[in-house]
C-alpha positions as CSV (number, residue, x, y, z in Angstrom):
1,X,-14.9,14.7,7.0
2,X,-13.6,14.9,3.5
3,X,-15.2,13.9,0.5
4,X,-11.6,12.0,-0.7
5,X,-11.5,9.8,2.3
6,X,-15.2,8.8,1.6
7,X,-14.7,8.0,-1.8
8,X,-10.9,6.5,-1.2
9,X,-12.8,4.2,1.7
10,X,-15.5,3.2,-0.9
11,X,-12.6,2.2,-3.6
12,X,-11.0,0.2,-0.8
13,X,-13.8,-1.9,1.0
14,X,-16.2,-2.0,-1.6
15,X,-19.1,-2.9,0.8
16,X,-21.3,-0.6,2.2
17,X,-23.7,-2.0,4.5
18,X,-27.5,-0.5,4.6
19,X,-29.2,-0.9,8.3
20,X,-33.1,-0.7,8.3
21,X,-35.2,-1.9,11.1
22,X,-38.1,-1.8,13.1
23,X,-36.4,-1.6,16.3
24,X,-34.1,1.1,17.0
25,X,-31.8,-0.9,19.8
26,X,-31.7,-4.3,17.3
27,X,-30.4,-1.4,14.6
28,X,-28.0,0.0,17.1
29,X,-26.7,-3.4,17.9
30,X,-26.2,-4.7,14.3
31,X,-24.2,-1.6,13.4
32,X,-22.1,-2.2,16.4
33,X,-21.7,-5.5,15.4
34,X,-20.6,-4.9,11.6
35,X,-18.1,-2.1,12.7
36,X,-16.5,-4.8,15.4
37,X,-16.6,-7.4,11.9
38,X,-14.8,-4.3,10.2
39,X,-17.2,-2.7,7.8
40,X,-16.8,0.9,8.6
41,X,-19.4,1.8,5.5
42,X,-22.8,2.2,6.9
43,X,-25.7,3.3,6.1
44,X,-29.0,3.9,8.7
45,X,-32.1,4.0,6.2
46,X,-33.9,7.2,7.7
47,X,-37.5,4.4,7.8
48,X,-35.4,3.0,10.8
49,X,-37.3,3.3,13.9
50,X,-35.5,6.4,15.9
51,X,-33.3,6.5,12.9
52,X,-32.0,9.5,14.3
53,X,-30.8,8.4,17.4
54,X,-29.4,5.1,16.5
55,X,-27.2,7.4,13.8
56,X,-26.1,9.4,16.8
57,X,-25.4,6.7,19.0
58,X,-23.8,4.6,16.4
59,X,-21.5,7.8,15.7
60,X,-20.2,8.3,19.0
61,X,-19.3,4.3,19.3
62,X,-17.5,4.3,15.5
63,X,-13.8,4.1,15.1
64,X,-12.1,7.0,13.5
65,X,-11.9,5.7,10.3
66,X,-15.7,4.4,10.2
67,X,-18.1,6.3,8.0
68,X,-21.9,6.3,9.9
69,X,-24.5,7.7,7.0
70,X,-28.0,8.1,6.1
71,X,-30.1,6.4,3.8
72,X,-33.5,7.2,2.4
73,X,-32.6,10.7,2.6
74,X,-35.8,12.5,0.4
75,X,-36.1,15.7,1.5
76,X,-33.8,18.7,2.4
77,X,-35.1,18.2,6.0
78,X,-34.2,14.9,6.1
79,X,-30.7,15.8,4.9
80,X,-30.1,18.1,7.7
81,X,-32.0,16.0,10.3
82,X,-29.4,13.8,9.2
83,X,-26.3,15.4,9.3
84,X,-27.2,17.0,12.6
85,X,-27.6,13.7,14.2
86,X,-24.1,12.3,13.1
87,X,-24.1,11.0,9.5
88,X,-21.0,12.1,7.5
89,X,-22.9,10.6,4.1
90,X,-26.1,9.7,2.9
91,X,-27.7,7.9,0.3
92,X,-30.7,9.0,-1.8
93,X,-33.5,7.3,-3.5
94,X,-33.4,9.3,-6.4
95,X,-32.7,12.7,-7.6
96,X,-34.2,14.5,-5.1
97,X,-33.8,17.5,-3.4
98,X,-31.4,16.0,-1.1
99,X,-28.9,15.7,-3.6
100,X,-28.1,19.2,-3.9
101,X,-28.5,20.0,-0.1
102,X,-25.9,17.5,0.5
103,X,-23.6,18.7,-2.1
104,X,-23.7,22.1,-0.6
105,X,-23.1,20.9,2.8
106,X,-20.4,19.0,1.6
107,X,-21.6,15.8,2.3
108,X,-21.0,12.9,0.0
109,X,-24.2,11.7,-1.6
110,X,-25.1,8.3,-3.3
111,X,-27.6,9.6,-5.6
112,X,-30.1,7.0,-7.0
113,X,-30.6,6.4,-10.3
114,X,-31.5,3.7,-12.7
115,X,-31.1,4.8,-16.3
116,X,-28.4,6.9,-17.9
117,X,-30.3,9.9,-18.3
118,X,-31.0,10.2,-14.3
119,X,-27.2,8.8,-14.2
120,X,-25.8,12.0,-15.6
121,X,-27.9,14.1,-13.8
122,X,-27.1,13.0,-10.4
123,X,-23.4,13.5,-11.1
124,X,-24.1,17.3,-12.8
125,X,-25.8,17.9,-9.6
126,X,-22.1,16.7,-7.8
127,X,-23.3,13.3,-6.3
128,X,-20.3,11.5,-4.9
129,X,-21.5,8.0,-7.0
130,X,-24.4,6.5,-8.6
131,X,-26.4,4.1,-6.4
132,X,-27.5,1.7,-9.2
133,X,-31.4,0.5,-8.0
134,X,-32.8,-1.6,-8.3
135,X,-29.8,-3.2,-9.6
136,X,-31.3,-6.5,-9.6
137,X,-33.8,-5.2,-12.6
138,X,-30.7,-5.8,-15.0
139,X,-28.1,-7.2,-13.0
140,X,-24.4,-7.1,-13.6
141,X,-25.0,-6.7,-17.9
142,X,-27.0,-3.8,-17.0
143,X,-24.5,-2.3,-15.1
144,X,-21.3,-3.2,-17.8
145,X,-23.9,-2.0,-20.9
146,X,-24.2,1.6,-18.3
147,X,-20.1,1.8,-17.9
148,X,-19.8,1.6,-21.6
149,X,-20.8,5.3,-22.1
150,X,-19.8,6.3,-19.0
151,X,-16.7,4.4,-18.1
152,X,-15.3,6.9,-15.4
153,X,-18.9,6.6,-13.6
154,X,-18.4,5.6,-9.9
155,X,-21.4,3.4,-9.4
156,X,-22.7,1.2,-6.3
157,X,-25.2,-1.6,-7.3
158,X,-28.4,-1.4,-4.4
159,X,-31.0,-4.4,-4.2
160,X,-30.7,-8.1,-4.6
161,X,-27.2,-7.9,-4.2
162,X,-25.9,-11.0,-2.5
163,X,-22.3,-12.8,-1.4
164,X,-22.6,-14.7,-4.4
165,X,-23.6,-12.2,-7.2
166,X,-21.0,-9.3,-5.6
167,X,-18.4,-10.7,-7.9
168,X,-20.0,-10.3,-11.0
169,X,-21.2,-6.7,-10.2
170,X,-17.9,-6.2,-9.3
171,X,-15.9,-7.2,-12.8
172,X,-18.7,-5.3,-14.6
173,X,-17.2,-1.8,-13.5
174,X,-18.6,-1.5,-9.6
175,X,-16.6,0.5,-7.4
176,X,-18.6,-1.2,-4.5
177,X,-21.6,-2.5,-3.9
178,X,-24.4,-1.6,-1.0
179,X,-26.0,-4.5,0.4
180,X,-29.1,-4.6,3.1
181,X,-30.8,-7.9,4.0
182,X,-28.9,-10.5,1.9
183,X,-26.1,-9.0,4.8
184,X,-28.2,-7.9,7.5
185,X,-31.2,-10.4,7.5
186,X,-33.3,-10.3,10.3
187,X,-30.6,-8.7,13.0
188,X,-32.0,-5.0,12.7
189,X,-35.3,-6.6,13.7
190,X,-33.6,-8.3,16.6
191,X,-32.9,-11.1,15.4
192,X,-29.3,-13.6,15.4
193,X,-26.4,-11.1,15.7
194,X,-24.1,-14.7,15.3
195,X,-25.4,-15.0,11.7
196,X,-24.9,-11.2,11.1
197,X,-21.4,-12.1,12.1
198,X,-21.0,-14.9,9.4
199,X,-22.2,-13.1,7.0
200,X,-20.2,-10.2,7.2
201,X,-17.1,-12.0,7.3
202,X,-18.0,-14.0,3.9
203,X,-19.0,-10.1,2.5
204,X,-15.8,-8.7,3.9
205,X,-13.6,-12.3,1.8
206,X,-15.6,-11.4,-1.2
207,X,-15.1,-7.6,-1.3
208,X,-11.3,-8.1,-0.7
209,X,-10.9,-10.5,-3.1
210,X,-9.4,-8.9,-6.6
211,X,-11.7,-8.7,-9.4
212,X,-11.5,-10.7,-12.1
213,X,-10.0,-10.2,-15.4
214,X,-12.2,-9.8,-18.1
């Protein structure tokens, strides 16, 4: 897996879709289900139940050109728990020590950060993109007011990110945008895998659709 074709994939779909659940077969089954609706950017949180092993399964089952990561990833541990299991990505809260593991094991890493300070320092430490969280704390004016000194800064908004707001995140300098229950809803938890359908395919229009001028 190269780095590249991760960051070329994140350019083109623009959605990356974060699983976390409390059962570990109602996870399975909603990334199978979001891979059939073609988003082939996932993310397992590692707070999954059997995280692991629905990274693992979900792995096996993805199409070539499908990209099965972790989320939550903390810890060094965690990192290689992770990559062990199947994940050819993963996404971190913060700057933690993950961020370097999965730089040297040449994994692409969302690194979290919120202001411009922990911004830099996630990309000095090689971090793939920013995951902008909570985004929702300043919304898509945060984001533009963080590209202005930055403007060559990949950044994904995390958290409170719905269909409707995607858009605006989008002409304020998002490359994409990582989205968990305003997509998922209840399905991880086993809940309608019908609805996880519809909403996935309105994600999918709204990602596709070119940004506007501004």
């Amino acid at each position: 897996m190269h780095s590249c074709d991760f960051t070329t994939r994140l350019s083109q779909d623009r959605l990356a879709a974060i699983v976390r659940g409390r059962s570990a077969d109602a996870a399975l089954r909603t990334v199978l289900t979001l891979l059939e609706e073609g988003v082939h950017l996932i993310e397992v949180s590692l707070n999954t139940d059997d995280a692991c092993r629905v990274i693992a399964a979900a792995a096996r089952e993805a199409p070539p050109d499908a990209f099965i990561g972790a989320g939550t990833v903390v810890t060094r541990d965690d990192l290689l728990r992770a990559q062990d299991a199947g994940a050819t990505w993963v996404v971190t809260p913060g700057g933690t020590d993950a961020v370097l593991a999965a730089v040297q094991q040449g994994l692409p890493v969302l690194a979290g950060a919120l202001t411009p300070t922990e911004a830099a320092a996630a990309m000095a430490l090689g971090a793939t993109a920013v995951k902008l969280f909570p985004a929702s704390l300043g919304g898509p004016a945060y984001l533009r007011a963080l590209k202005d000194p930055f403007p060559s800064l990949p950044i994904v908004p995390v958290g409170g990110v719905d269909a409707d707001i995607a858009a605006d995140y989008f002409a304020a300098g998002a490359v994409a945008v990582g989205v968990g229950s305003p997509l998922v809803g209840d399905a991880a938890h086993g809940g309608d895998l019908t609805q996880l359908r519809r909403r996935a395919r309105r994600f999918r229009s709204v990602c596709r659709r070119e940004e506007p001028h501004t």
